[in-house]
N, C-alpha and C positions, 0 to 999 in steps of 0.2 A: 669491558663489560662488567657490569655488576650483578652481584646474585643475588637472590631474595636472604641470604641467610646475612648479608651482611649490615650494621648496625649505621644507625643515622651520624654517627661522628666520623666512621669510616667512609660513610660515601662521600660525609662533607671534605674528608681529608682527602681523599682522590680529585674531589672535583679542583679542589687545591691546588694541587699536584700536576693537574693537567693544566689550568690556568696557568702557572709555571713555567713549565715547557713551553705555552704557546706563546709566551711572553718571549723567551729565548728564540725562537724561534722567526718571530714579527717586531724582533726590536731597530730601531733606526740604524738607518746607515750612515759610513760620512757627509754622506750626504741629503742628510737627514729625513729620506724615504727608507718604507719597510722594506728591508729587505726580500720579502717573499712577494708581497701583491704590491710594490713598487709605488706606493701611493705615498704623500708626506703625513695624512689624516689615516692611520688603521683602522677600519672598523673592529677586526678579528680584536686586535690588541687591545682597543678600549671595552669590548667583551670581557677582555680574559680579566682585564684589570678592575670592570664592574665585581664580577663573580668573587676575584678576592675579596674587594672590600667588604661586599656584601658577607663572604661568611665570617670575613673577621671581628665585624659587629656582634656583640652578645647578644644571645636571642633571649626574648622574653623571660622566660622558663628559668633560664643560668639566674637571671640577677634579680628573680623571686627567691630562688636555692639559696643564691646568697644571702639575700637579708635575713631568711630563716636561721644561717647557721648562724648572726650574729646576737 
């Protein structure tokens, strides 16, 4: 759970973190289903691996900041 006191890099970096985990979690087996929900196509996993990517993209904002400093 998150609290209102915490900052928008820290929840992106939890949300991170759990995506992580849930990667470990639902990753393939020898036999090339998830481990957990037993299916060869993970929903959960292709979840967890959107929400990476997504916060790994620079948001707007960052690559305004930057052109400023330069």
């Amino acid at each position: 759970m998150t609290g209102p006191f915490l900052s928008l890099p820290q929840i992106r970096n939890r949300l991170i973190l759990t995506a992580r985990a849930v990667l470990r979690d639902h990753r393939a087996g020898p036999d090339g289903r998830c481990r957990v929900c037993r299916v060869p196509e993970c929903r959960v996993a292709t979840a967890a691996r959107n929400v990476i990517d997504t916060a790994a993209e620079p948001r707007p904002a960052e690559t305004q900041a930057d052109d400023r400093l330069r």
